[in-house]
C-alpha positions in Angstrom: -15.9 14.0 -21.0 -19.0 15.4 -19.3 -19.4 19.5 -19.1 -19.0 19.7 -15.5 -16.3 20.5 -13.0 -13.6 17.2 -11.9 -14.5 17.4 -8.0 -12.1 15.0 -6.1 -11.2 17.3 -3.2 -10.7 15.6 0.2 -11.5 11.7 -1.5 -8.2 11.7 -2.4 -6.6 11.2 1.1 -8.7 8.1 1.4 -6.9 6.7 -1.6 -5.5 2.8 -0.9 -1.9 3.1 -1.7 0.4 0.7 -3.0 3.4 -1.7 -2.7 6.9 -4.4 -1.3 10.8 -5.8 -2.0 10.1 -8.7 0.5 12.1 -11.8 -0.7 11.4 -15.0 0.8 9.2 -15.5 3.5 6.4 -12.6 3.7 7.2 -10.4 7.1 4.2 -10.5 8.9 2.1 -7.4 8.6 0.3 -5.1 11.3 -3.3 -5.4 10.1 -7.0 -3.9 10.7 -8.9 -6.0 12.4 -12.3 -4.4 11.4 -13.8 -1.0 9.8 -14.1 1.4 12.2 -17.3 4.0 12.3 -14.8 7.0 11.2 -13.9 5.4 8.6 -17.5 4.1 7.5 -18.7 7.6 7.9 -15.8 8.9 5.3 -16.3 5.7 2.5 -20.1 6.4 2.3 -18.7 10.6 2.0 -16.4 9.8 -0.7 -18.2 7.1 -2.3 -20.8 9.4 -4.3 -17.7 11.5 -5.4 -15.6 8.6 -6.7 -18.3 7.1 -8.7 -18.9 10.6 -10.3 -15.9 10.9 -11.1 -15.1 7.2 -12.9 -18.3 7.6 -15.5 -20.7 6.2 -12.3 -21.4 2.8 -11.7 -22.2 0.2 -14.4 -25.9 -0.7 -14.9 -26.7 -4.6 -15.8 -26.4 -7.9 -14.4 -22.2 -7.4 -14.5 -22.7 -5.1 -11.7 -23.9 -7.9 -9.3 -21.9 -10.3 -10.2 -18.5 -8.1 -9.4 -20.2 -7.3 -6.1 -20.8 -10.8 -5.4 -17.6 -12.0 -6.1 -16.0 -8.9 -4.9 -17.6 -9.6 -1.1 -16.6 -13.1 -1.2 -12.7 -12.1 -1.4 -12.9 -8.9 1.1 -14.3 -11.0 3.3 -11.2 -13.0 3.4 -9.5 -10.3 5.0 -8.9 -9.2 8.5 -11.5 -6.0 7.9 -14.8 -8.3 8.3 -15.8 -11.7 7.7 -19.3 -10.2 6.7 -19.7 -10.1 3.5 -22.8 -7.4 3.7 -19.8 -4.8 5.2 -18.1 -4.6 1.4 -19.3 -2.2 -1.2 -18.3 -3.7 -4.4 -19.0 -1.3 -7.7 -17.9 -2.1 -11.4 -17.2 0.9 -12.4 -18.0 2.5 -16.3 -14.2 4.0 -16.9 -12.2 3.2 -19.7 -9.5 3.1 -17.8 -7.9 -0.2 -16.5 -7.7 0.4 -13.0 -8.9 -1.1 -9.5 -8.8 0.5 -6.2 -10.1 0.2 -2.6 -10.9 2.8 0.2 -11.2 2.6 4.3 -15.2 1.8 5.3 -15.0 -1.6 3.1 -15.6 0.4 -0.6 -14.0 -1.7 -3.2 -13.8 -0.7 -7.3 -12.8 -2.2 -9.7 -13.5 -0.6 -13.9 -15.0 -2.9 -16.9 -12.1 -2.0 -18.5 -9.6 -3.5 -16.0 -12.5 -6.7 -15.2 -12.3 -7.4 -19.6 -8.7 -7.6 -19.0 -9.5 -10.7 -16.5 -9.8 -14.0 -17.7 -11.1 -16.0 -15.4 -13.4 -15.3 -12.0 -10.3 -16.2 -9.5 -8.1 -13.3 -11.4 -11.1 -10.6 -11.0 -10.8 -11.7 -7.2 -6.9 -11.7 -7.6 -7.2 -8.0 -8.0 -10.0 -7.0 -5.8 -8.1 -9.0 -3.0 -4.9 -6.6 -3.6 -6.7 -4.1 -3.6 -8.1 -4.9 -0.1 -5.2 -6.1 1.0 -3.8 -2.3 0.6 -6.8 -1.2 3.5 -6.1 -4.0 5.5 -2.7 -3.4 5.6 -3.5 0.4 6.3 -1.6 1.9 3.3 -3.1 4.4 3.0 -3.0 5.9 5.9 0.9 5.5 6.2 1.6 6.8 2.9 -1.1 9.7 4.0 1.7 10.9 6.0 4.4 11.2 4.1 2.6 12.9 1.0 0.2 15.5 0.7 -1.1 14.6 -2.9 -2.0 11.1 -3.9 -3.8 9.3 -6.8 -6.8 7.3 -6.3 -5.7 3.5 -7.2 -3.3 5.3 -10.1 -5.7 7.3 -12.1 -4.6 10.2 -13.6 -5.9 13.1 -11.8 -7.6 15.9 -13.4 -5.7 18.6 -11.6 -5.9 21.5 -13.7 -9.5 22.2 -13.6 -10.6 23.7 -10.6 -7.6 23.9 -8.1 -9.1 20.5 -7.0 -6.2 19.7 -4.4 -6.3 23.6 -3.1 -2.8 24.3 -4.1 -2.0 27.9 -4.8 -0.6 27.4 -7.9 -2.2 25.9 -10.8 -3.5 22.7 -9.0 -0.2 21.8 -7.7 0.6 21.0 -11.0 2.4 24.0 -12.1 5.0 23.3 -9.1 6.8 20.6 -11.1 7.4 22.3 -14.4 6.8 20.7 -17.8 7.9 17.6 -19.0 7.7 14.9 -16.4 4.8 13.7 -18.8 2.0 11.3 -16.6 4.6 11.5 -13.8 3.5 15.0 -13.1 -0.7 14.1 -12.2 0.3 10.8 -10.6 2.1 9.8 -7.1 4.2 6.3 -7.4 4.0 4.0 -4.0 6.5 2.4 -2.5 7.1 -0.6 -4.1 6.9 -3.0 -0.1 3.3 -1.9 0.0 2.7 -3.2 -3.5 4.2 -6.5 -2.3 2.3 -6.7 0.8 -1.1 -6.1 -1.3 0.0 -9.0 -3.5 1.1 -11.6 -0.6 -2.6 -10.4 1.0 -4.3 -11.1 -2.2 -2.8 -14.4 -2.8 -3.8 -15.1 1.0 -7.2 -13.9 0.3 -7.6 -16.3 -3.0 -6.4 -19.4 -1.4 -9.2 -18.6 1.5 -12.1 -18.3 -0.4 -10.9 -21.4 -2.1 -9.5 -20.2 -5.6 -6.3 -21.1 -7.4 -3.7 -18.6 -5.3 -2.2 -18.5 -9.0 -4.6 -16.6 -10.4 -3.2 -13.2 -9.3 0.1 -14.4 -11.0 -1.2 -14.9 -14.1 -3.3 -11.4 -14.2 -0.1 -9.6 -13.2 1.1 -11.4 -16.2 -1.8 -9.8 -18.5 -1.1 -6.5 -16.9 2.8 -6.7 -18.3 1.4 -7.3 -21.7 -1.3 -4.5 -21.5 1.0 -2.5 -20.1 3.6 -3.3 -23.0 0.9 -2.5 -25.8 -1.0 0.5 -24.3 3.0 2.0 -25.4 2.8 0.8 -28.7 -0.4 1.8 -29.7 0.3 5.7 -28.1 3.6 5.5 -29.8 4.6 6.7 -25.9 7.5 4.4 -24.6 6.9 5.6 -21.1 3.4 5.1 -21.2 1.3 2.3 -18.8 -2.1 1.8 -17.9 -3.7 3.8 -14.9 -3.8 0.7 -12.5 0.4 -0.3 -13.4 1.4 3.2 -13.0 0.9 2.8 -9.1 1.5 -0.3 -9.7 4.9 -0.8 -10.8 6.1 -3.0 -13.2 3.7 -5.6 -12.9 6.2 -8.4 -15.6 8.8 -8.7 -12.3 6.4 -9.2 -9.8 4.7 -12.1 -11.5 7.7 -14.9 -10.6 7.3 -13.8 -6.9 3.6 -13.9 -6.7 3.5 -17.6 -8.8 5.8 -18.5 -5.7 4.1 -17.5 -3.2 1.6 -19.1 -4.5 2.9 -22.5 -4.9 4.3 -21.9 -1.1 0.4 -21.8 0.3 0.9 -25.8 -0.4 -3.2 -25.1 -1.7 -4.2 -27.6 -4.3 -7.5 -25.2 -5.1 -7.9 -24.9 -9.2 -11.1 -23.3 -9.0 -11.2 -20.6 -11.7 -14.7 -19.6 -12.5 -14.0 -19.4 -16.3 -17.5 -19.9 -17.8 -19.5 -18.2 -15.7 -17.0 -15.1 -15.3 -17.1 -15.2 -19.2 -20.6 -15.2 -19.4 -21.1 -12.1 -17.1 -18.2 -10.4 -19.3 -20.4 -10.7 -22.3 -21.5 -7.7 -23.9 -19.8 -5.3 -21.6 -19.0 -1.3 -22.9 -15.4 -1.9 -23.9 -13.2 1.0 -24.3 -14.8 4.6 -24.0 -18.8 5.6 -23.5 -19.8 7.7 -26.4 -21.6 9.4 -23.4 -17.8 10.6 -22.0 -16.6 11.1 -25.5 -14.1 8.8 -27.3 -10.4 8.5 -27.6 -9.4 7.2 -31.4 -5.3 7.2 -31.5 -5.2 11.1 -31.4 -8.7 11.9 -32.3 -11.1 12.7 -29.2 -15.2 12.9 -30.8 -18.1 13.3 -28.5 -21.0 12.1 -31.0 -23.2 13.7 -28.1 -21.8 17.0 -27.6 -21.5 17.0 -31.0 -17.3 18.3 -31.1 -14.2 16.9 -31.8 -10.4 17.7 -32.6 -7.0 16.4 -33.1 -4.0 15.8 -30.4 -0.6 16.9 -31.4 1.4 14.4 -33.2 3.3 12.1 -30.6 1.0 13.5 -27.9 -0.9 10.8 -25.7 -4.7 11.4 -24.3 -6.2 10.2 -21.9 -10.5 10.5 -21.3 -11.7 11.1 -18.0 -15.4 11.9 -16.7 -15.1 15.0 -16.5 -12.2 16.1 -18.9 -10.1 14.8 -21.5 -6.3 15.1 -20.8 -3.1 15.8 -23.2 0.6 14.9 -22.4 3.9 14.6 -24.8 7.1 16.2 -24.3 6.5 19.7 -25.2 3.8 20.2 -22.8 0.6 19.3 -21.5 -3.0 20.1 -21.5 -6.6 19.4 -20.5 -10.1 19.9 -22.7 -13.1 20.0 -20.2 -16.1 22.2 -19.7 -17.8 25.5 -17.0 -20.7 26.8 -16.7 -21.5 29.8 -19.5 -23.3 33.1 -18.9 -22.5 33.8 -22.8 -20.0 36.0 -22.2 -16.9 34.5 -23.5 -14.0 36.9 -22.1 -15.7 36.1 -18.7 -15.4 33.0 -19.4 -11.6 32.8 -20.3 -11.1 35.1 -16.7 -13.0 32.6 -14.5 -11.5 29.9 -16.3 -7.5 31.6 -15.1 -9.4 32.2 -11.6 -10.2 28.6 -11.0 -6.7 27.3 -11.4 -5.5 29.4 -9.3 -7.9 30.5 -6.3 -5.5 33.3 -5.0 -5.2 34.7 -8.3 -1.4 34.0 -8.6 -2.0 33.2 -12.0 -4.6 35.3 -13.9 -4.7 36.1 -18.0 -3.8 38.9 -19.6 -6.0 40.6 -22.6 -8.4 38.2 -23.7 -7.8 37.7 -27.5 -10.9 37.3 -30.1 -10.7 35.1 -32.7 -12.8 32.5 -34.9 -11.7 28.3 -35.1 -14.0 26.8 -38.1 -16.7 29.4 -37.7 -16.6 28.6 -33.8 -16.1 32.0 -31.9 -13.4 31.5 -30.1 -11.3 33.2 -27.3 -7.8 32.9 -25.9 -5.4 34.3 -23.2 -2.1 33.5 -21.8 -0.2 33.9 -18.9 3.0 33.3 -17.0 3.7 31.0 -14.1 6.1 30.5 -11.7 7.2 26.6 -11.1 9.7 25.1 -8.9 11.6 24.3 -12.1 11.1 27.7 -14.1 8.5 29.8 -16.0 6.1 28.1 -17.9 3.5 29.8 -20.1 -0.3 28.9 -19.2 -3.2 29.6 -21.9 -6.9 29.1 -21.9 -8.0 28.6 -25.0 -12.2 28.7 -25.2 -15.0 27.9 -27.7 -18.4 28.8 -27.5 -21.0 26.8 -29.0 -24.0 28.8 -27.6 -25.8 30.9 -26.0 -25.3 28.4 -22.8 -22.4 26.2 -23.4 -18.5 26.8 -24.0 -15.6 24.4 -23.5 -12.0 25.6 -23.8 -8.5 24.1 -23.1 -6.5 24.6 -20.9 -2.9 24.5 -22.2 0.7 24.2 -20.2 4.2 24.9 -22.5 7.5 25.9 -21.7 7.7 30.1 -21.2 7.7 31.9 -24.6 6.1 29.6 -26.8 2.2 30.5 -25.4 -0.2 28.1 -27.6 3.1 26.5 -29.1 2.9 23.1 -29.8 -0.8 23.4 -29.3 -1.9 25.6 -31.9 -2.7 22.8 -34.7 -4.6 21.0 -31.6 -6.8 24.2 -30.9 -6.9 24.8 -34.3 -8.5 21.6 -35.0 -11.5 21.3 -32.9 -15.1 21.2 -35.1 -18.5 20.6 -34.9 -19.3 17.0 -35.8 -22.3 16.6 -38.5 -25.2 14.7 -37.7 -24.4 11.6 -40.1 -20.8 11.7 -38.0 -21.9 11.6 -34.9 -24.3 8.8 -35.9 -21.5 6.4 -37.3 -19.6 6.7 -33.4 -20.0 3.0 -32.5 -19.7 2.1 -28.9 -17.1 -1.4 -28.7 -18.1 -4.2 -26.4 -16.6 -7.5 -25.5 -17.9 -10.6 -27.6 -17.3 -14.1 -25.7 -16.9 -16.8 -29.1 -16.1 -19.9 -29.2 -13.4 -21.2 -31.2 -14.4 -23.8 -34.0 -13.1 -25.9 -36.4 -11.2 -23.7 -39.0 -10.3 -20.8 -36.7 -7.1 -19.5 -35.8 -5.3 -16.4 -33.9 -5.2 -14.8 -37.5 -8.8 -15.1 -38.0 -10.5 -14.6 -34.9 -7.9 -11.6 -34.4 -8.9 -9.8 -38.0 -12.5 -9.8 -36.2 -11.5 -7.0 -33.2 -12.7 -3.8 -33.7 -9.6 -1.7 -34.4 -7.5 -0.7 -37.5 -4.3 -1.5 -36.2 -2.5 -4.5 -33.8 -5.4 -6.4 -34.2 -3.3 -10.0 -33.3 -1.7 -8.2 -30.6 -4.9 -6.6 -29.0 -6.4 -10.5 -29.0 -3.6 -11.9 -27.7 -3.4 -9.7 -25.1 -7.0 -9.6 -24.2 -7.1 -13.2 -23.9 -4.4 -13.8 -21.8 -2.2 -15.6 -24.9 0.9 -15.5 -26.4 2.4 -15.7 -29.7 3.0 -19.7 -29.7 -0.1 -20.3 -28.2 -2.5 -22.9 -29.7 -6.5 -22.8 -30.1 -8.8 -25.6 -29.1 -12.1 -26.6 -30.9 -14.7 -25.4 -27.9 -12.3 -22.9 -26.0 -14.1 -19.7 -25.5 -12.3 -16.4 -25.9 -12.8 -12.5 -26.0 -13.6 -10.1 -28.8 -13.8 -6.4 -29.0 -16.7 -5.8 -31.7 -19.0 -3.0 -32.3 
C-alpha cells in the first residue's frame, strides 16, 4: 500500500473478459486475426497504468524468462505469429492473478507464476489469457457492462471515484453485504470455456503437453479451497478464480480436450521453470505493506493495525481493502497540506465528485497519541441507506492516511471502531523484524517427508496444507529421493 491515489480510469474497458458451457466438440469461434493500430495505440496507453497499479513490473532474470515463454504461447494464436508483437510482464502483486489486454499486452503476477509447477502450466495460463483477446471478449462483454475487473482483481473503487460514478465509486449503488461480489464483475462462464479450449490449442502448438492447463486449473481448485480456510471466509477465492469460476469443474473438461488433440507432446519445462522460480518475492512486498491473517504492517511507512475479527483483507498497490458481513472498508493514502479537517472534506469530495455525498462536522480526536479526525455521512444505495465515514490520521506535517469506512445506516464507525482504534506507529526494532517470504526450490533427500519439508514454510498455521498446495500435491502423494519442490522461506 503506496500513499498515492488507485488510478485505473478508462484501462478498465480494455480488460480481457472471461468464460464457456460447451460440451463436446468446441463450436468454432470468430477470431482476430491480428492487432490492429487502435488497439496498439490503447495497450501501450493503458500499459503504464496497469503496471502502476499491480506493484510495477518485477526486476530480475524472472522477468525475461516469463516474457520469453510468454511470446512463445501468444504467438500461437490468431493475433500474430511474431513473437516481438507480445508484451509479456511478471508482475510484483501478491495477488494470484493473470490477465491479457487488446495491442498483444500479456500479465501474469509472481504470485499466480509460484503457483505453477512446471513451464507448460505458466504457458497454460498465459494462453487463456490470450485466448480471451483473440476471441475478442472483451470487447463483447464491453457492451453489455459498464464496469468490469481487470483479469478479476479486486478494484479499488472507493478511492477517487475511479470509474466516474456519481455515487461513491459505483460502489455505494449496491448496498452492503455482497462482500468481494460488490468490487468485482463475474464473466460468463462460455467465454471462460472458449479461453480454456484456446489455451489448450495454443499449448499443443508450441509443442507442450495440452494437459498442463488441466492440471493448473487443478492447483487453482486447491488455492482456491485454502485461501477460504486461512481467511476463515467460506466465500472467499483468489483474484484470478473469482472471474474465473470454479476452476475444480472445469479441470475434467480441459484434461479432455486435451487428450482429444490426439498430441503425444510431454514437454513440461520443469527444471528450468523451477530454477527461474527460485528466490522469487512470495506473498506481499514489505514496500506495499503486508497482510498477516488480520494484521496489515508497513515496516516502511512505519503503521500498522488490526482488521475486525472475521473480516478478510486484501493489499493492493495503492490501498489495502477490508470486507466481512457488516461492511466494508479501504485504508489508503492523499496528499496532506497539514490541515486535517481539510483533509477528511476532500477525502468525502473524492468519492463522490458531484458532492452527493459530503461529511458532516469533522470530529477531533486522538488514536495512540496519533491525532486523529473523523466524519460521517449518509448515502443513498439502490438497496437502502448506508452510513459512509472517513476516518484520518496524521502522522506529519506532510503525510496523513485515513479509512475509508462503509456500514449499514445508523451504526457510523460500527463494526470498525476496534479496527480504527487499532492502528499505531511501528517501533524501529518492529519494523526491522518484517521479513519479506520468497520461494525456495529443494530437493527432496533421503529422510524427508511431507511432514518435514512442510514444518519448513514460513507460516504459523496449515503449514502441510500450504506445501501441498504449492507443489501441486495431495494428501496420498509420495516423495522421491531427487524430486525438487517449492518452499516459502524468509
Amino acid at each position: 500500500m503506496m500513499n498515492k491515489r488507485v488510478s485505473v480510469c478508462a484501462v478498465l474497458v480494455l480488460a480481457a473478459a472471461c468464460g464457456s458451457v460447451v460440451s463436446g466438440k468446441p463450436k468454432e469461434l470468430q477470431l482476430a486475426t491480428s492487432i490492429s493500430a487502435k488497439d496498439k495505440a490503447e495497450g501501450a496507453k493503458a500499459h503504464p497504468e496497469l503496471l502502476n497499479e499491480f506493484g510495477g513490473a518485477y526486476k530480475g532474470p524472472q522477468a525475461a524468462y516469463v516474457t520469453a515463454v510468454g511470446r512463445k504461447i501468444a504467438s500461437q494464436s490468431s493475433l500474430s505469429n511474431v513473437q516481438s508483437d507480445f508484451t509479456v510482464t511478471l508482475l510484483n502483486s501478491s495477488v494470484n492473478n493473470a490477465f491479457a489486454i487488446p495491442g498483444g499486452y500479456v500479465y501474469i503476477t509472481r504470485q499466480l507464476m509460484a503457483l505453477c509447477n512446471d513451464e507448460a502450466e505458466m504457458a497454460g495460463v498465459l494462453g487463456h489469457e490470450v485466448g480471451h483477446v483473440a476471441a475478442m471478449h472483451s470487447q463483447r462483454r464491453q457492451k453489455a457492462a459498464t464496469r468490469t475487473a481487470i483479469g478479476g482483481v479486486l478494484l479499488q473503487v472507493l478511492t477517487g471515484a475511479v470509474l466516474g460514478d456519481s455515487t461513491i465509486g459505483g460502489l455505494l449503488q449496491k448496498g452492503i453485504g455482497s462482500g468481494a461480489q460488490l468490487l468485482t464483475l463475474k464473466f460468463s462462464r462460455s467465454q471462460e470455456y472458449e479461453a480454456d479450449d484456446l489455451g489448450v490449442r495454443y499449448l499443443t502448438k508450441a509443442g507442450y503437453d495440452p494437459k498442463a492447463l488441466s492440471s493448473m486449473l487443478a492447483s487453482l481448485a486447491a488455492q482456491s479451497a485454502l485461501d477460504s480456510r486461512a481467511s476463515g471466509q467460506s466465500g472467499t477465492v483468489p483474484e484470478w478464480a473469482s472471474t474465473h469460476p470454479d476452476p475444480a469443474s472445469r479441470v475434467a473438461r480441459a484434461l479432455q480436450n486435451a487428450k482429444a488433440t490426439g498430441s503425444a507432446n510431454t514437454l513440461r519445462n520443469r527444471d528450468p521453470f523451477l530454477n527461474a522460480l527460485n528466490g522469487v518475492l512470495y506473498g506481499d512486498d514489505p514496500q506495499q505493506g503486508i497482510v498477516d491473517r488480520a494484521r496489515f504492517v508497513h515496516p516502511e511507512l512505519k503503521i500498522g493495525f488490526t482488521a475486525p475479527t472475521g473480516y478478510g483483507m486484501s493489499n493492493g498497490t495503492s490501498a489495502v481493502s477490508i470486507a466481512g458481513s457488516g461492511g466494508q472498508a479501504q485504508f489508503t493514502g492523499a496528499a496532506y497540506a497539514g490541515d486535517l479537517d481539510a483533509y477528511v472534506r476532500s477525502a468525502f469530495a473524492a468519492l463522490a465528485k458531484d458532492g452527493s455525498v459530503s461529511g458532516g462536522t469533522v470530529n477531533r480526536t486522538t488514536v495512540n497519541g496519533i491525532p486523529a479526525a473523523f466524519s460521517t455521512a449518509r448515502a443513498n444505495t439502490q438497496s437502502g441507506q448506508v452510513d459512509v465515514t472517513i476516518f484520518a490520521y496524521e502522522m506529519g506535517p506532510q503525510t496523513a492516511y485515513h479509512f475509508v469506512l462503509l456500514a449499514p445506516a445508523g451504526q457510523g464507525v460500527g463494526p470498525f471502531n476496534a479496527m480504527v482504534q487499532s492502528f499505531r506507529r511501528l517501533s524501529t526494532q518492529e519494523a526491522a523484524a518484517i521479513q519479506p517470504r520468497k520461494i525456495s526450490v529443494v530437493t527432496v533427500k533421503s529422510g524427508d517427508t511431507v511432514a518435514t519439508l512442510a514444518a519448513r514454510m514460513a507460516y504459523n498455521d496449515l503449514k502441510t496444507e500450504r506445501f501441498l498446495t504449492l507443489n501441486g500435491l495431495t494428501a496420498s502423494s509420495k516423495l522421491s529421493n531427487g524430486q525438487r519442490v517449492k518452499l516459502v522461506t524468509y
